[in-house]
mmCIF file of the C-alpha atoms, coordinates in Angstrom:
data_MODEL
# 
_entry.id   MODEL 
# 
loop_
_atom_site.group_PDB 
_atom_site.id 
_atom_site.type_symbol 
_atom_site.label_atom_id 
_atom_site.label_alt_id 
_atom_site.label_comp_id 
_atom_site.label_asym_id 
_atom_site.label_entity_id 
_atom_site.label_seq_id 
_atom_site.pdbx_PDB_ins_code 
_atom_site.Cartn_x 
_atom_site.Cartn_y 
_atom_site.Cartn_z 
_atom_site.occupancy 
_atom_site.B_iso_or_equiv 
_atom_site.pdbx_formal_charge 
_atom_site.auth_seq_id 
_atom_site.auth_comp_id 
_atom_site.auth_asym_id 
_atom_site.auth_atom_id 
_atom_site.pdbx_PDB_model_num 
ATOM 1   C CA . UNK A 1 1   ? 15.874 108.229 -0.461  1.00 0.00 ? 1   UNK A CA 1 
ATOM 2   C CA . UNK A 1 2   ? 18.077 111.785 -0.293  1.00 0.00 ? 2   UNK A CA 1 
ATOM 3   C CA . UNK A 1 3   ? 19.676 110.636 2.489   1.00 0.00 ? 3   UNK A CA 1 
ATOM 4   C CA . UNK A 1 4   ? 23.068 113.001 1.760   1.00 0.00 ? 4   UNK A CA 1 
ATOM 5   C CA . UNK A 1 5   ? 24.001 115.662 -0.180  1.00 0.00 ? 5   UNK A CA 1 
ATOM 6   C CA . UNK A 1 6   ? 24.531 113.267 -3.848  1.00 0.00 ? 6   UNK A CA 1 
ATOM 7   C CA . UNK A 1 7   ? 21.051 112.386 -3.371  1.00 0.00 ? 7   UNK A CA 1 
ATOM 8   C CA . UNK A 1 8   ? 19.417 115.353 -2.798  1.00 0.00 ? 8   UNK A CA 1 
ATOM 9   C CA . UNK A 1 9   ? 21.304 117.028 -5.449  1.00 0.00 ? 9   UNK A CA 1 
ATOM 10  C CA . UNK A 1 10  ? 20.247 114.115 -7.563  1.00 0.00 ? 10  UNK A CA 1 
ATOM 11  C CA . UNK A 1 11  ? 16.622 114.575 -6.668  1.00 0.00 ? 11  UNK A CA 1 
ATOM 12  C CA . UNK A 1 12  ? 17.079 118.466 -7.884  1.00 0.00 ? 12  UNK A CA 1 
ATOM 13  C CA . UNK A 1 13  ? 18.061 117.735 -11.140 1.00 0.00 ? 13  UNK A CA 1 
ATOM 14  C CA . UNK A 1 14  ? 15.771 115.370 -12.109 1.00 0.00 ? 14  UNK A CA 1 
ATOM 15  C CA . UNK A 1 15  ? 13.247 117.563 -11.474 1.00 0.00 ? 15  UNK A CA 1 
ATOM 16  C CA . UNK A 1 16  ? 15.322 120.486 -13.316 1.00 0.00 ? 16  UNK A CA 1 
ATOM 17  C CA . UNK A 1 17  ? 15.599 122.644 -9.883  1.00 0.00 ? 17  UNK A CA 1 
ATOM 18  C CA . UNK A 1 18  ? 18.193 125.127 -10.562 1.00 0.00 ? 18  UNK A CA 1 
ATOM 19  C CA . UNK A 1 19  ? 20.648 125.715 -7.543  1.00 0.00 ? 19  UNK A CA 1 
ATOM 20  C CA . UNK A 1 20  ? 23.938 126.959 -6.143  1.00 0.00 ? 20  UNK A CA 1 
ATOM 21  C CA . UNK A 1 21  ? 26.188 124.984 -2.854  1.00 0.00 ? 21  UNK A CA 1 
ATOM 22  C CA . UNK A 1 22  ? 28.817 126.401 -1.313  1.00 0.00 ? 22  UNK A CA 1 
ATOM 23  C CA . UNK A 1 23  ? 31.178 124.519 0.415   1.00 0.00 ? 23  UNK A CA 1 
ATOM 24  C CA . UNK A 1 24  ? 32.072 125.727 4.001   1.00 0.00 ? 24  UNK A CA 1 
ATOM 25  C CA . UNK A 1 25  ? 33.969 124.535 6.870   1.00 0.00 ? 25  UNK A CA 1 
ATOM 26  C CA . UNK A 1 26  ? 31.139 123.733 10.051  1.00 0.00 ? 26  UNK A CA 1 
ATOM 27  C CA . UNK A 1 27  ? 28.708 126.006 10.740  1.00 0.00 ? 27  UNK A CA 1 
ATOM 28  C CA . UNK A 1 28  ? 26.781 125.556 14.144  1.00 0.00 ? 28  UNK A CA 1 
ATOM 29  C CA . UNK A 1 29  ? 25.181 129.229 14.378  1.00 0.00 ? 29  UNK A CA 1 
ATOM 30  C CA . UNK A 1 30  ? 23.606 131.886 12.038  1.00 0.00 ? 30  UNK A CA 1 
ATOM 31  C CA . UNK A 1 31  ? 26.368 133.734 13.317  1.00 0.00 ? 31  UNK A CA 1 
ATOM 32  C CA . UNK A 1 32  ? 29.100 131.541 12.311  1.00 0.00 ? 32  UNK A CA 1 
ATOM 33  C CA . UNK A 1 33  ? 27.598 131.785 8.810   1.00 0.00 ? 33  UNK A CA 1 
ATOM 34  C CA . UNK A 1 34  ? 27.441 135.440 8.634   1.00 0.00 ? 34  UNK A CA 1 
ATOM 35  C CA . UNK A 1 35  ? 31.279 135.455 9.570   1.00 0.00 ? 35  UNK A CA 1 
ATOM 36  C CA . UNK A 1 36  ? 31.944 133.217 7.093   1.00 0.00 ? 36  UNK A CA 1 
ATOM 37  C CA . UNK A 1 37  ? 30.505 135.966 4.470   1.00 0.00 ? 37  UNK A CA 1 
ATOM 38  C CA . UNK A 1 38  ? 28.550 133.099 2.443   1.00 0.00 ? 38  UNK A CA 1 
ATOM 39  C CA . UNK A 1 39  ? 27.040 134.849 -0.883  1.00 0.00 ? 39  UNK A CA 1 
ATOM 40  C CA . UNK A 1 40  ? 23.489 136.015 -0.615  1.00 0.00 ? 40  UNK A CA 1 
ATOM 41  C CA . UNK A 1 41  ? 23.192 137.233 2.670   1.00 0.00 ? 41  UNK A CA 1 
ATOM 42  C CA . UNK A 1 42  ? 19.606 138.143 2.508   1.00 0.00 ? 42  UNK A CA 1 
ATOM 43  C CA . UNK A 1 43  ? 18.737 134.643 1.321   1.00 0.00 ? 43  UNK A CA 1 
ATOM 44  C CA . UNK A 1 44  ? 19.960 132.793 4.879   1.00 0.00 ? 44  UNK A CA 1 
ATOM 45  C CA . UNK A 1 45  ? 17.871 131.067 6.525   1.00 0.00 ? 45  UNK A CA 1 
ATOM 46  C CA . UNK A 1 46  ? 17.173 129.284 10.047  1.00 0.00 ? 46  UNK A CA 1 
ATOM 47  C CA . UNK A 1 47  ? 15.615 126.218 10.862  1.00 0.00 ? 47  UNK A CA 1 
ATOM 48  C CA . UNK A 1 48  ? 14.076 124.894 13.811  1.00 0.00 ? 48  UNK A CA 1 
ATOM 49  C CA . UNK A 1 49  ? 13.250 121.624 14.521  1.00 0.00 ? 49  UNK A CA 1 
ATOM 50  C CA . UNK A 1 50  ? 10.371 122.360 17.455  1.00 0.00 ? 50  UNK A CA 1 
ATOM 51  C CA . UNK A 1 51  ? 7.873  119.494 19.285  1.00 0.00 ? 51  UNK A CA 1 
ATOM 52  C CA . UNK A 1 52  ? 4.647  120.007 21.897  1.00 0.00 ? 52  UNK A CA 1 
ATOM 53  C CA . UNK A 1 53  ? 5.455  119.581 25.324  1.00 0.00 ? 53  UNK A CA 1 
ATOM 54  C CA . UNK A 1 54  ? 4.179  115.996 25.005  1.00 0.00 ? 54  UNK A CA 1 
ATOM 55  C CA . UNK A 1 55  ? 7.063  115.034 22.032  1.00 0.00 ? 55  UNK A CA 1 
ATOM 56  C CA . UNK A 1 56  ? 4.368  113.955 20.191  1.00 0.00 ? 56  UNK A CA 1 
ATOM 57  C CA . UNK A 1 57  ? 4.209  116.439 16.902  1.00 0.00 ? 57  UNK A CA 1 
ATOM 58  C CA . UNK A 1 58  ? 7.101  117.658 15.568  1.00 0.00 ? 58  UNK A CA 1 
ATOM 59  C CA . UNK A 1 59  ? 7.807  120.852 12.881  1.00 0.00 ? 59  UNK A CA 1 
ATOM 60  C CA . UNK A 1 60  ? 10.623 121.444 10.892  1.00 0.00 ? 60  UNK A CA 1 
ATOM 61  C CA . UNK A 1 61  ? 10.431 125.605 10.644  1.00 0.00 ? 61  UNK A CA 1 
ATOM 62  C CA . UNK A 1 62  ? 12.028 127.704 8.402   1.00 0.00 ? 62  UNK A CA 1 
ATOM 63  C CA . UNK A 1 63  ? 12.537 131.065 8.625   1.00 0.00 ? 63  UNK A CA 1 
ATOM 64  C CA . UNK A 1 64  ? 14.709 134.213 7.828   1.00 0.00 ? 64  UNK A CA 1 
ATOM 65  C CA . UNK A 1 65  ? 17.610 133.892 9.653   1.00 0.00 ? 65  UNK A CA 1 
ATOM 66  C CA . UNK A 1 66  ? 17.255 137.589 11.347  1.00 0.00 ? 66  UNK A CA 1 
ATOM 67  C CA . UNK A 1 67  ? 13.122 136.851 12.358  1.00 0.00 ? 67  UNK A CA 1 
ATOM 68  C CA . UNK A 1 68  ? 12.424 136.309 16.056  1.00 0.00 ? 68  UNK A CA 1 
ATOM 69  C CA . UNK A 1 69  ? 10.285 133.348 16.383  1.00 0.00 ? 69  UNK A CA 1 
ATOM 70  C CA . UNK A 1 70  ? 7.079  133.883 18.228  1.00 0.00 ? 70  UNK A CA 1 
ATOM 71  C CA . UNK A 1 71  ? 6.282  130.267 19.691  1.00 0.00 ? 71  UNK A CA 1 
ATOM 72  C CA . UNK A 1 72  ? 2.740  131.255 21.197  1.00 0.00 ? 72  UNK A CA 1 
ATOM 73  C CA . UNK A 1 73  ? 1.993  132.497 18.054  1.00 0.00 ? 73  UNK A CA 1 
ATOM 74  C CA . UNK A 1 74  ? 3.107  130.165 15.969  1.00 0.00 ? 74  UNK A CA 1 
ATOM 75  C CA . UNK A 1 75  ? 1.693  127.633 18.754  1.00 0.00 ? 75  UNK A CA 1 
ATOM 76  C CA . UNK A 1 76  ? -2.430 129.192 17.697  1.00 0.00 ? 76  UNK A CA 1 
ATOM 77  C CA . UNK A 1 77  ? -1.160 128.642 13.898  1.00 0.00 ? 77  UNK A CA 1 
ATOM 78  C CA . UNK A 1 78  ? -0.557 124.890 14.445  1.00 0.00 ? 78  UNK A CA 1 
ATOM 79  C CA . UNK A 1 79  ? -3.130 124.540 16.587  1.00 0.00 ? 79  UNK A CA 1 
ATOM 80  C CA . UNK A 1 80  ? -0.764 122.470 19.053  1.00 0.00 ? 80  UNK A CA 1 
ATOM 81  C CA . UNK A 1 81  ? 0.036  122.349 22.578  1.00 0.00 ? 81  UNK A CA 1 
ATOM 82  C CA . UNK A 1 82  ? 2.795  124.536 24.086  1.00 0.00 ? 82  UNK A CA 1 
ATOM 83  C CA . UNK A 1 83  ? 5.807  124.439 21.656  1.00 0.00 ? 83  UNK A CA 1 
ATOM 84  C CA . UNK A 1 84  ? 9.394  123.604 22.626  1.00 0.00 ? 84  UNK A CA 1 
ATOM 85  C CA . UNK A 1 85  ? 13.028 122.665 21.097  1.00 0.00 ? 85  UNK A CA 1 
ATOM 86  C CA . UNK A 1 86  ? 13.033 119.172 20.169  1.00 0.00 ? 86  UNK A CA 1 
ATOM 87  C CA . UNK A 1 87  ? 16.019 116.755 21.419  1.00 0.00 ? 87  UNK A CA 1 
ATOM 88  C CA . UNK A 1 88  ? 19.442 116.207 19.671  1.00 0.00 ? 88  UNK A CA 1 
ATOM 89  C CA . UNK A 1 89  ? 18.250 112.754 20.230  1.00 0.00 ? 89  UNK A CA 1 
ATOM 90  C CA . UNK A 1 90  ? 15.130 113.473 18.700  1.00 0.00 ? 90  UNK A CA 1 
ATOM 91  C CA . UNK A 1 91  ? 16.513 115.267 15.813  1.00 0.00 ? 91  UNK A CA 1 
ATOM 92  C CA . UNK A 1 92  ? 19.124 112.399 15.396  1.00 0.00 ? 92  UNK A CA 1 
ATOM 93  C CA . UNK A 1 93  ? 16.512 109.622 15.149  1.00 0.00 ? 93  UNK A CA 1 
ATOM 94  C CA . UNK A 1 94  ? 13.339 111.435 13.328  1.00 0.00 ? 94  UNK A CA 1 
ATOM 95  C CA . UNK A 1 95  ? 15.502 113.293 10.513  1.00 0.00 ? 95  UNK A CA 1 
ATOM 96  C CA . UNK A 1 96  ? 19.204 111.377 11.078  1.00 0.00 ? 96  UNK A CA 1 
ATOM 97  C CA . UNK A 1 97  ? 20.611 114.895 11.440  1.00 0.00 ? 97  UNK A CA 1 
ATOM 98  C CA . UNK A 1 98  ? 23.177 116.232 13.818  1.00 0.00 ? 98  UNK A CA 1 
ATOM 99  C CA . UNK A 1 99  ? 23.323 119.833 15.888  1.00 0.00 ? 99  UNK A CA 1 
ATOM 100 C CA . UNK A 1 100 ? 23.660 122.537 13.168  1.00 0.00 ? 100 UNK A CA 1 
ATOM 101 C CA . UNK A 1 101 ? 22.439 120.797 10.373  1.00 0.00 ? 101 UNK A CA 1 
ATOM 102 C CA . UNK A 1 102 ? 19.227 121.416 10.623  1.00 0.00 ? 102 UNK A CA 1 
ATOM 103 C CA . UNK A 1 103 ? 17.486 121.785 7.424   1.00 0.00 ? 103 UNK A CA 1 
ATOM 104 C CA . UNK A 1 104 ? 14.140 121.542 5.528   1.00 0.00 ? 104 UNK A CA 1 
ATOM 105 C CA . UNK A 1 105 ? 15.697 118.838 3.899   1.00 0.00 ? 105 UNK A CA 1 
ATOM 106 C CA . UNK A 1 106 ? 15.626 116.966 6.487   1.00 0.00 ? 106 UNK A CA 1 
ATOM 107 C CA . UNK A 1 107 ? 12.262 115.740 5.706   1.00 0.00 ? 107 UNK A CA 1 
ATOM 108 C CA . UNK A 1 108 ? 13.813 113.549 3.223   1.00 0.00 ? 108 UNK A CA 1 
ATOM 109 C CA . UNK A 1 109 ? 15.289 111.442 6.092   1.00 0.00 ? 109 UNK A CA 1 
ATOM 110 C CA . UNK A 1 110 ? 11.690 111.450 7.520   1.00 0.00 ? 110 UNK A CA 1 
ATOM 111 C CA . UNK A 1 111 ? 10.775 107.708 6.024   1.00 0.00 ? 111 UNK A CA 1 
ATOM 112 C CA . UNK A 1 112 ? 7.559  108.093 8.401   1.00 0.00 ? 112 UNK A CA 1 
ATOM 113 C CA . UNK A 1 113 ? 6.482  111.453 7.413   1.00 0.00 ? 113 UNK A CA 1 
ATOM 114 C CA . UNK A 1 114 ? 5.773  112.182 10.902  1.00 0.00 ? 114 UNK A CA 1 
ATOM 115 C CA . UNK A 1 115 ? 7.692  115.684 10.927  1.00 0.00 ? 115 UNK A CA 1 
ATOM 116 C CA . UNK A 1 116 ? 6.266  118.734 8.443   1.00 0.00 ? 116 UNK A CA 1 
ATOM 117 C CA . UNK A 1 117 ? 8.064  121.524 7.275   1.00 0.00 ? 117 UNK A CA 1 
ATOM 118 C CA . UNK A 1 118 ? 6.454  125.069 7.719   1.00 0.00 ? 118 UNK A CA 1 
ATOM 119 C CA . UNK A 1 119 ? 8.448  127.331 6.111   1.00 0.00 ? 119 UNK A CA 1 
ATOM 120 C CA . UNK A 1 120 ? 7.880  131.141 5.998   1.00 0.00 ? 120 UNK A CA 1 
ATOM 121 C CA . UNK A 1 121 ? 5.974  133.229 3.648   1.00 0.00 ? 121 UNK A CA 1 
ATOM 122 C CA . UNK A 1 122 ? 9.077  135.423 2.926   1.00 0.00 ? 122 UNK A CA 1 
ATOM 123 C CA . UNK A 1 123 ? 10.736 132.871 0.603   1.00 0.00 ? 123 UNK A CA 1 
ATOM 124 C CA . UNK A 1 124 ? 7.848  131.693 -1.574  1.00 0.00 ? 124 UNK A CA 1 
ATOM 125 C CA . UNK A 1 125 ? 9.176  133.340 -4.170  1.00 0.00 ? 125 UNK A CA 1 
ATOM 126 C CA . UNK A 1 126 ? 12.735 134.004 -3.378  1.00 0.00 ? 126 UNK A CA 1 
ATOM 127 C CA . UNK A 1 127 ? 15.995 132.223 -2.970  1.00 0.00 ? 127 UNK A CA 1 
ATOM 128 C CA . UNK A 1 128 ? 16.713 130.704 0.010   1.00 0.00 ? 128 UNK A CA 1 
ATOM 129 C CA . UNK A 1 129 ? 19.584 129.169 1.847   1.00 0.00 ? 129 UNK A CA 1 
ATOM 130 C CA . UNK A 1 130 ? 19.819 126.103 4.425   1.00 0.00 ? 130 UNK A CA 1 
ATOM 131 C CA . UNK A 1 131 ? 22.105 123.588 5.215   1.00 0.00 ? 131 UNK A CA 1 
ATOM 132 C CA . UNK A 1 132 ? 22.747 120.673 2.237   1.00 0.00 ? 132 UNK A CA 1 
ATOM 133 C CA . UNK A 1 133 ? 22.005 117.742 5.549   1.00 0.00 ? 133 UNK A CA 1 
ATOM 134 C CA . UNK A 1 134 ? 25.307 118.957 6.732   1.00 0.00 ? 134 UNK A CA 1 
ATOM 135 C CA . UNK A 1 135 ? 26.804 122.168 8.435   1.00 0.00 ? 135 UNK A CA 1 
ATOM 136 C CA . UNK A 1 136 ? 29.429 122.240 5.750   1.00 0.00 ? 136 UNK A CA 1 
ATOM 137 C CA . UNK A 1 137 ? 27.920 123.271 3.012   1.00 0.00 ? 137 UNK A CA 1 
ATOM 138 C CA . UNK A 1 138 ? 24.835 125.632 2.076   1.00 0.00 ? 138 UNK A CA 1 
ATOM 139 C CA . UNK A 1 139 ? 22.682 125.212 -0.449  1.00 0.00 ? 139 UNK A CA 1 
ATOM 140 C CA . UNK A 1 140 ? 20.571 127.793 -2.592  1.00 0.00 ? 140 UNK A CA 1 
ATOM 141 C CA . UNK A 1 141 ? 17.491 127.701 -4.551  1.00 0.00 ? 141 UNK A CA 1 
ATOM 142 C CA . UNK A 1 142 ? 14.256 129.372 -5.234  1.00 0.00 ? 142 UNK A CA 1 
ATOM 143 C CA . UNK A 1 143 ? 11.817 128.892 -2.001  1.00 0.00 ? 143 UNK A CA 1 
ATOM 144 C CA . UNK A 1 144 ? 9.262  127.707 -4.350  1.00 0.00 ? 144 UNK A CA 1 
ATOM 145 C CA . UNK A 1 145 ? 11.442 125.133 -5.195  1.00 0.00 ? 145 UNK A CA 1 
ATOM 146 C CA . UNK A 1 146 ? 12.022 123.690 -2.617  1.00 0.00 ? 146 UNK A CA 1 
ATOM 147 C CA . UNK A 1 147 ? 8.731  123.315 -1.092  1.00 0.00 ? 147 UNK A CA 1 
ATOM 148 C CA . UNK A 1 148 ? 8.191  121.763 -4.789  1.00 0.00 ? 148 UNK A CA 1 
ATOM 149 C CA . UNK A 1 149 ? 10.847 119.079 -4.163  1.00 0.00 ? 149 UNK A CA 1 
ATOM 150 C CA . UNK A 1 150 ? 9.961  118.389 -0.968  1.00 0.00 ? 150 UNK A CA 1 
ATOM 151 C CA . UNK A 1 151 ? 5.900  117.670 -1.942  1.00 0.00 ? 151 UNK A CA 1 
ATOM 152 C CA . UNK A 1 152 ? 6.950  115.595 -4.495  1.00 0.00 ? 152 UNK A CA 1 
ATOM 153 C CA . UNK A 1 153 ? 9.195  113.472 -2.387  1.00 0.00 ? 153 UNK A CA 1 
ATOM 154 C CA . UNK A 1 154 ? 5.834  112.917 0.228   1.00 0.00 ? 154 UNK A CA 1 
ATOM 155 C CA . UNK A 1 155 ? 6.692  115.693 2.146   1.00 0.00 ? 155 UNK A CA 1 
ATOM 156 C CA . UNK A 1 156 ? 3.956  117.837 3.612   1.00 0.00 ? 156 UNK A CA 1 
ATOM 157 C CA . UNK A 1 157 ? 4.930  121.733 3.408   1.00 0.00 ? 157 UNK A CA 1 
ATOM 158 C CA . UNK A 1 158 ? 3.074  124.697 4.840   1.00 0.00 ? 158 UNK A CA 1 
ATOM 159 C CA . UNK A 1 159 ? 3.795  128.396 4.108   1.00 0.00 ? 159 UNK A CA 1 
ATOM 160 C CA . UNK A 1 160 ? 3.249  130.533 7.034   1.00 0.00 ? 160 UNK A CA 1 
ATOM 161 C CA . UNK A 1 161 ? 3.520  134.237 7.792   1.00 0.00 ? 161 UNK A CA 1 
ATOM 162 C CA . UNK A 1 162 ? 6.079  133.729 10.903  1.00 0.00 ? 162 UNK A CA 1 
# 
């Protein structure tokens, strides 16, 4: 299990995934990360950890970090009931990640499977860059890649035009 930043570096190379990390001090907001003038700008991305109004289904998604989500949209995609943020709570026990650290790579922490990652379109075939399980450090790789890691790991990732 990839349950910290060794291990999912560990998981990369063994599969020969080529990537960059950047070490940071604690980033909580898109914002903060921008300020911080990480390299490839373009490649940032957010990551939402969203549930139905029920807490029942839960989505990991992934997006550019400058793309306004469209939940009732995205909400006909899934086919799910109205869509809303999940709990820190939720987010701490599903994925054992903490505020600002969310991360496709979360679904490594996901022993259940219970949470998918939907990432968008826009980075199947170019770098991208989310949080290594922790707000202080970033890491970069090909999109492709990472949705490749993920499925081999058990994960179950969807590419969606967000």
């Amino acid at each position: 299990m990839a349950n910290d930043k060794n291990g999912v570096l560990a998981l990369l190379e063994s599969a020969a995934i080529k990537y960059e990390v950047t070490e940071h001090q604690p980033i909580y907001t898109v914002e903060e990360g921008e300020a911080l003038k990480l390299p490839h700008p373009e490649a940032i991305a957010r990551t939402l950890f969203l549930c139905d109004d029920k807490h029942q289904n839960f989505w990991l998604i992934t997006l550019p970090k400058d793309k306004k989500l469209d939940l009732k949209a995205l909400r006909v995609q899934l086919g799910s009931r109205r869509l809303t943020f999940a709990a820190a709570k939720e987010l701490d026990a599903m994925l054992n990640l903490p505020p600002g650290s969310v991360t496709p790579l979360g679904a490594l922490n996901d022993a259940e499977g219970r949470v998918p990652v939907i990432i968008d379109a826009a980075f199947k075939e170019s770098l991208i860059g989310v949080p290594l399980l922790t707000n202080t450090a970033t890491i970069w790789l090909n999109g492709a890649d990472l949705a490749l890691m993920l499925t081999q790991q058990g994960h179950k990732v969807n590419w969606l035009a967000l």
